[in-house]
NUVEX-901874 format. One record per residue (C-alpha): residue in three letters; x, z, y. Coordinates in steps of 0.1 Angstrom, whole numbers, padded with zeros to 4 digits, always signed. Each point is the difference from the previous one (the first is absolute). Example, Ala and Ser with C-alpha at 12.3 -4.5 7.8 and 13.67 -1.06 7.14 Angstrom:
# residues 2
ALA+0123+0078-0045
SER+0014-0007+0034
# end
This chain:
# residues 428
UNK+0000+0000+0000
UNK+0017-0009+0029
UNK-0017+0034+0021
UNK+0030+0018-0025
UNK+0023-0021+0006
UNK-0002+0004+0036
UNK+0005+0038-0004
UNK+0034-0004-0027
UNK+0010-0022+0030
UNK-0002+0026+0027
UNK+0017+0023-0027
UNK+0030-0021-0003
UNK+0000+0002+0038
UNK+0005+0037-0001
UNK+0021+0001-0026
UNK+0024-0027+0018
UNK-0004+0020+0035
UNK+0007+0028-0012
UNK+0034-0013-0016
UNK+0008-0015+0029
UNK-0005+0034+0023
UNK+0017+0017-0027
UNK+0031-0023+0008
UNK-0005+0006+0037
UNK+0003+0038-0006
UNK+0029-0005-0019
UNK+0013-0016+0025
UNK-0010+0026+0027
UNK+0014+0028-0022
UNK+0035-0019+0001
UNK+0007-0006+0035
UNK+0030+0022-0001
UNK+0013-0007-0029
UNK+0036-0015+0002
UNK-0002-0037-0008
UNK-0034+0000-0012
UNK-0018-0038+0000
UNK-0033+0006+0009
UNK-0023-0021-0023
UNK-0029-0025+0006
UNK-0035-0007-0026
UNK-0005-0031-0006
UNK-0036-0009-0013
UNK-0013-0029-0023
UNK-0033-0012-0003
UNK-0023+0003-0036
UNK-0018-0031-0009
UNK-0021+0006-0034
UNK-0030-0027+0004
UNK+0003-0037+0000
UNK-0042-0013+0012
UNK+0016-0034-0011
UNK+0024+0000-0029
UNK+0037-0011+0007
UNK-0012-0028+0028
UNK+0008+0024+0028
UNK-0017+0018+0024
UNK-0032+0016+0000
UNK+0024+0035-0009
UNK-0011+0034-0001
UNK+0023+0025+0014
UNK+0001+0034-0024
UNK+0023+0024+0027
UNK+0036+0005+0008
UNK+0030+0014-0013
UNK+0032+0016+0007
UNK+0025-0033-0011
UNK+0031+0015+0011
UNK+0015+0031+0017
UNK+0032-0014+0019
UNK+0025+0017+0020
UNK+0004-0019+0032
UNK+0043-0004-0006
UNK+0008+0007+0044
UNK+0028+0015+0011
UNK-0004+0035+0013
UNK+0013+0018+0033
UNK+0035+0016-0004
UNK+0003+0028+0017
UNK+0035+0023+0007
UNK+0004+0032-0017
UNK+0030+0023+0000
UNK+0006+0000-0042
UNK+0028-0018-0007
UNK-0016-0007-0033
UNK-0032-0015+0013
UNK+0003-0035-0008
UNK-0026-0027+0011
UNK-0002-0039-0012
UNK-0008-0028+0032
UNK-0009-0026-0023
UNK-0006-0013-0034
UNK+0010+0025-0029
UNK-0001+0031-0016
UNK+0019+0035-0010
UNK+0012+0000-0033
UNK-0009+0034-0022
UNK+0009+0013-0033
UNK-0019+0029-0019
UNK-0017+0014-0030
UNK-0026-0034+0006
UNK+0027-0026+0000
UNK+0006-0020+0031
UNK-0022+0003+0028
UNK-0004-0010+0030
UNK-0008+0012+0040
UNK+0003-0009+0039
UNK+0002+0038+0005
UNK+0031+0008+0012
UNK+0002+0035+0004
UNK+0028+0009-0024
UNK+0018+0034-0001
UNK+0028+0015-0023
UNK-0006+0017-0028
UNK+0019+0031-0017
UNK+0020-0022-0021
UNK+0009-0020+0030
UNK-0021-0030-0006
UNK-0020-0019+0024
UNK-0039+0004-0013
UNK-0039-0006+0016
UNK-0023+0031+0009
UNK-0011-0006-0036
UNK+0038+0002-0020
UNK+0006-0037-0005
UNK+0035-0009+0005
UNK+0006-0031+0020
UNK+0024-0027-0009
UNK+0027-0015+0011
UNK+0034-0025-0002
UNK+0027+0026-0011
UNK+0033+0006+0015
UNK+0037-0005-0021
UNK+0024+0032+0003
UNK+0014-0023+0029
UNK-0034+0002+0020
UNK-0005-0038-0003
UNK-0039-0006-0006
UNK+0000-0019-0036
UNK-0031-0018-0017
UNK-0012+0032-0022
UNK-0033+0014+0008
UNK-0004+0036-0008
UNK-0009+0033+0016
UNK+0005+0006+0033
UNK+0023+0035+0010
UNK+0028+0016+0015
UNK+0028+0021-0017
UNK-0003+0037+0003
UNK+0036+0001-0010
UNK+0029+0001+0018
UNK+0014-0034+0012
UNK+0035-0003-0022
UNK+0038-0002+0023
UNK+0014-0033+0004
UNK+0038-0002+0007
UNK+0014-0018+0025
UNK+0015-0033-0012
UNK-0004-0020+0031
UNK+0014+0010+0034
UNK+0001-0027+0032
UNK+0015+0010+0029
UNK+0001-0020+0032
UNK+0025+0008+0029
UNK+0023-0018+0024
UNK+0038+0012-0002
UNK+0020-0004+0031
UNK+0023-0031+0001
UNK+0021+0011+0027
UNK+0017+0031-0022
UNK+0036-0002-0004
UNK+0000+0017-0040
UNK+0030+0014-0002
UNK-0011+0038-0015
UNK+0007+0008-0035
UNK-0033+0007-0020
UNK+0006+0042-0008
UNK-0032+0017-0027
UNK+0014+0033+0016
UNK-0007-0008+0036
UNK-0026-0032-0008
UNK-0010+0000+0035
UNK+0033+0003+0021
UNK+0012-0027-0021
UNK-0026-0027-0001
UNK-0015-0025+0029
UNK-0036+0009-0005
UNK-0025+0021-0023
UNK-0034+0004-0006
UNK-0026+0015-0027
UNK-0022-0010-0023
UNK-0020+0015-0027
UNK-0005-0006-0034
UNK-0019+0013-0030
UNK+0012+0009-0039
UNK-0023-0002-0033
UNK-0013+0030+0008
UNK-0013-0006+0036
UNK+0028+0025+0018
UNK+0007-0013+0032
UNK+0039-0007+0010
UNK+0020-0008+0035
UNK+0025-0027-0005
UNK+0021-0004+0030
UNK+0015-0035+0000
UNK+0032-0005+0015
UNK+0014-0036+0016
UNK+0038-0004+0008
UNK+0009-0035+0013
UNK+0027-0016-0022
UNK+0009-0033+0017
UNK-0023-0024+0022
UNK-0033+0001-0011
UNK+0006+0020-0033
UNK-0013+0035+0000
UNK+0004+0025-0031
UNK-0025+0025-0006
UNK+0001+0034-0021
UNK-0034+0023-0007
UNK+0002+0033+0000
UNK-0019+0035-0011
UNK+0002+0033+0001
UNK+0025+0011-0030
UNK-0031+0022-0016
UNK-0025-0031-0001
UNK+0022-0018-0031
UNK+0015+0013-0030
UNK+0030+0018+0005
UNK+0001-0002+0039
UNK+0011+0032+0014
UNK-0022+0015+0028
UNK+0008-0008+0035
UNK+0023-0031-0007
UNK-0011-0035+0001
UNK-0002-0024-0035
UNK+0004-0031+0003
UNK-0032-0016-0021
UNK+0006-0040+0016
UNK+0025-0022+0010
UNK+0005-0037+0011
UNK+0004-0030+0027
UNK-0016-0024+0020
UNK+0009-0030+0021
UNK-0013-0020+0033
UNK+0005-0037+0011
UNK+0011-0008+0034
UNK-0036-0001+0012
UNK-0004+0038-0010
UNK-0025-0007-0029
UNK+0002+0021-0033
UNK+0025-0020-0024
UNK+0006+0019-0031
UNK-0008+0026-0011
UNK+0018+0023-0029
UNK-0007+0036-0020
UNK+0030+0006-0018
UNK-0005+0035-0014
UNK-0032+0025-0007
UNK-0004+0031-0012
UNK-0032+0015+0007
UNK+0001+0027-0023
UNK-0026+0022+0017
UNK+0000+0040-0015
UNK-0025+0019-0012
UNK-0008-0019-0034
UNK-0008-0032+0020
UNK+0011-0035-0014
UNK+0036-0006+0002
UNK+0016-0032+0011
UNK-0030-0009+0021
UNK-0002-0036+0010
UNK-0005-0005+0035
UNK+0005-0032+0018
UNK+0009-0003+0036
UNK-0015-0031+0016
UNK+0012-0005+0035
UNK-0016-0032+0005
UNK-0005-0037-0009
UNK+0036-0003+0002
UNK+0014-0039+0002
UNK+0023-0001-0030
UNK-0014+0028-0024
UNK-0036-0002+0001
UNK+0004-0039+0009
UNK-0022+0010+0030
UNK-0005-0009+0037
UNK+0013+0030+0016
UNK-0031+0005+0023
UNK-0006+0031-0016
UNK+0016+0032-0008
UNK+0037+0012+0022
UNK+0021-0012+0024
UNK+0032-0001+0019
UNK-0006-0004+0036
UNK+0022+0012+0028
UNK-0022+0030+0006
UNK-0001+0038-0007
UNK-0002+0007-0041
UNK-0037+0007-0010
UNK-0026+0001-0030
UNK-0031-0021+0009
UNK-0021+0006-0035
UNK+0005+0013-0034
UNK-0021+0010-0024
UNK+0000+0007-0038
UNK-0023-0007-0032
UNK+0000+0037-0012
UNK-0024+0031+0005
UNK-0006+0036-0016
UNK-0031+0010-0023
UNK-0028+0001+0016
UNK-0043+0007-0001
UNK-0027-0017+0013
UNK-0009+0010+0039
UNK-0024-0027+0013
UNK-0025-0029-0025
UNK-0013-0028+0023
UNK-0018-0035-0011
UNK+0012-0032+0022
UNK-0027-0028+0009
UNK+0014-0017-0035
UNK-0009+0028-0020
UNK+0032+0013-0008
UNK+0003+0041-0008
UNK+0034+0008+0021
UNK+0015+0031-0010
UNK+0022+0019+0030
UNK+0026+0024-0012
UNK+0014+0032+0013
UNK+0037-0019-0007
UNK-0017-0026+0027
UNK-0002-0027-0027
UNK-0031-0018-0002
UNK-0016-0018-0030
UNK-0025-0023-0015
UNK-0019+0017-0029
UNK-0028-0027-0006
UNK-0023-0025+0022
UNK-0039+0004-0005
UNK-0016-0032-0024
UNK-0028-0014+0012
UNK-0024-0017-0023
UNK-0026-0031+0009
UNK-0029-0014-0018
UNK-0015-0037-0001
UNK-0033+0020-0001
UNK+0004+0034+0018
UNK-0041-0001+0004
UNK+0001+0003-0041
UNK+0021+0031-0006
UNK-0020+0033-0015
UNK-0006+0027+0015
UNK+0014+0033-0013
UNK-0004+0023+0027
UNK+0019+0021+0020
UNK+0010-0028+0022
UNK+0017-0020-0030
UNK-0010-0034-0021
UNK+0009-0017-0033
UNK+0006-0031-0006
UNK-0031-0020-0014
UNK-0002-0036-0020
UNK-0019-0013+0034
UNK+0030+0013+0023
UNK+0028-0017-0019
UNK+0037+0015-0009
UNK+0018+0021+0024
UNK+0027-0021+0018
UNK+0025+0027+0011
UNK+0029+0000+0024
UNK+0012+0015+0033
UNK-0017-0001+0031
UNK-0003-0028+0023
UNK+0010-0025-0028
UNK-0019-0029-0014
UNK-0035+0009+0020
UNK+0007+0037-0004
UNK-0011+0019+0024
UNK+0027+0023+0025
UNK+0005+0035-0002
UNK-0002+0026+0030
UNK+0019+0030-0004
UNK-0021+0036+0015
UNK-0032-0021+0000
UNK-0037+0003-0022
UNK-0023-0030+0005
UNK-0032+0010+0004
UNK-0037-0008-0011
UNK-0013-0031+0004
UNK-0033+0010+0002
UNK-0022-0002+0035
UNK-0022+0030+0002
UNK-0018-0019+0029
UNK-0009-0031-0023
UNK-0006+0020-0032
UNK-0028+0018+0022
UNK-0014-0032+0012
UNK-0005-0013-0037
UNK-0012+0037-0011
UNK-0027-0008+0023
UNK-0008-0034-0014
UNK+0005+0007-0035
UNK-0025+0026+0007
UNK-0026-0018+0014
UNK+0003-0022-0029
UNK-0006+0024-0024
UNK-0032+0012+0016
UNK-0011-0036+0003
UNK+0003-0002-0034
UNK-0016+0032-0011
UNK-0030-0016+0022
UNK+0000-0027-0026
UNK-0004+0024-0025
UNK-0030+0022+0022
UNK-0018-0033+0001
UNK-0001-0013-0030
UNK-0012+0035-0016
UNK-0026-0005+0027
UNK-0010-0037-0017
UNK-0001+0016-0032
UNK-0024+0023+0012
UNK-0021-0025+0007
UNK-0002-0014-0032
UNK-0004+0034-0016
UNK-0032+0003+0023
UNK-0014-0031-0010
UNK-0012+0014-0031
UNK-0025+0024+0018
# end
């Protein structure tokens, strides 16, 4: 009778509006939540009756129905926050997570440390990332994302450059004396140096010119730094030459002897190298860089050495690349991993899991993972949350028509009950 069917037709109209303002309350309820797509009902016609076969036409309608429940895939407002492990996505992609449900996925960047020094959600997932080797290079090996709570190991010093400028115009005629090192040489300076075990050391090196632009040089230390020194008297730990051309640029260079056979238990016969420049001859440089021999006073422009003590972990910060830098109290810094981001031919098709994380689904497609900014990846900003997509002002707007809806369809319902009515009567 098509009275009924008039009523199961204003029933599917409830039924539909009232999915679709249970999606707009959803979507209300989420307008703080960090990275939160708000979502959109999408409604489908019924057709059950055909008044003329296949030929077309002449169809009866039977309703609506919810078709599909799509998240509308904008990018949210970033806003600054003052976590330096708030991390927000501008662009296409998402965070990486691993946890007792597999891999999983969220735009919600609001990360912290855990305990065990790994970088998790609010809800304990721990977020992935592109490990870094024992040199702090960033290598293709996606794992768990976290800092060492252990002490950053020693490194000895094997390098050690030193740029100066030593004065042409000396006439070099003293005799080099360890006793009285700086009576008897034509200039000194310091430098410092580290053994295997991260002890710091004062080497004084000595220059003495030998002949016309040639220049020895001795290093010294304090007797009670190296094995058998004696306190108080300097120990020779370095020795050797180095040569100018006619223009004053750095020639050759030559160490002749080392012993840096540092005390305490440290590693004996130490290899250091002393690089005073790009020298012409040695290095097979250009000279531009590294000492001189000018006709003006003796003086050390630059060194600086390779080395550094034990040291923790002081200061964790997250550049716009998503790279964990690690800042230690020894003043070295270091790259522990870089954030992956993961992208999706079908981001509208992931699943849902809750708490602000997905899974992929057959309709979203595999998980294409790399770092940010690559390949149509979205970028990274460092102390930032995107926010909400949803527009309280528009979800209010469609509150209002989805609600006049579903009264207009519970009218269709009032008056076909009163139709039937009339038929019931007519039997009186």
């Amino acid at each position: 009778m098509s009275v009924l069917s008039s009523m199961l037709t204003g029933v599917s109209g409830l039924t539909a509006q009232g999915e679709a303002l249970g999606v707009i309350g959803d979507n209300i309820a989420n307008s703080q939540t960090n990275g939160y797509k708000y979502s959109r009902a999408e409604f489908q016609d019924i057709v059950a009756k055909n008044l003329k076969g296949i030929l077309g036409g002449n169809q009866i309608g039977r309703g609506v129905k919810i078709g599909a429940v799509n998240p509308v895939m904008i990018q949210g407002n970033i806003d600054q926050t003052e976590k330096a492990t708030d991390l927000a996505i501008s662009g296409d992609g998402y965070f990486v997570l691993r946890g007792s449900d597999g891999e999983t996925y969220t735009r919600d960047g609001s990360f912290h440390f855990d305990k065990d020094g790994f970088l998790v959600t609010n809800d304990d997932r721990r977020v992935q990332g592109y490990q870094a080797n024992e040199k702090g290079m960033i290598i293709n090996q996606m794992g768990d994302v976290r800092f060492p709570k252990a002490l950053v190991p020693a490194k000895a010093t094997d390098e050690l450059s030193v740029s100066l400028n030593l004065d042409s115009r000396i006439q070099g005629n003293k005799t080099f004396d360890i006793k009285d090192p700086h009576a008897t040489s034509d200039y000194s300076t310091g430098v410092e140096v580290y053994d295997s075990q991260g002890s710091k050391h004062l080497v004084t090196l000595f220059f003495n010119k030998t002949a016309d632009r040639s220049w020895s040089y001795r290093g010294l230390v304090d007797g009670k730094e190296v094995t058998g020194g004696v306190d108080g008297e300097y120990a020779q730990v370095v020795e050797g030459k180095i040569t100018y051309n006619v223009d004053g640029i750095l020639d050759t260079e030559e160490q002749s002897a080392s012993a840096f056979n540092f005390a305490g238990g440290a590693l004996q016969n130490q290899q250091i190298k002393i690089d005073f420049g790009d020298s012409l001859t040695t290095d097979k440089g250009k000279g531009e860089i590294g000492s001189k021999q000018y006709g003006k006073e003796s003086d050390l422009i630059s060194w600086k050495q390779n080395g550094s003590a034990a040291g923790t972990i002081t200061n964790l910060s997250f550049n716009d690349e998503g790279t964990l830098t690690a800042l230690y109290s020894n003043g070295e810094a270091q790259d522990l991993a870089q954030i992956v981001i993961s992208k999706f031919e079908n981001a509208e098709g992931l699943y849902k899991m809750g708490n602000n994380r997905f899974k992929q689904s057959r309709n979203s497609g595999e998980a294409s993972i790399g770092h940010a900014g690559s390949n149509g990846r979205g970028t990274l900003a460092a102390k930032s949350l995107e926010k909400s997509t949803v527009d309280l002002a528009l979800e209010f707007v469609k509150l209002i028509q989805n609600q006049r809806a579903f009264q207009a369809n519970a009218k269709t319902i009032t008056t076909t009950d009163e139709l039937l009515a009339e038929v019931i009567n007519l039997k009186r």
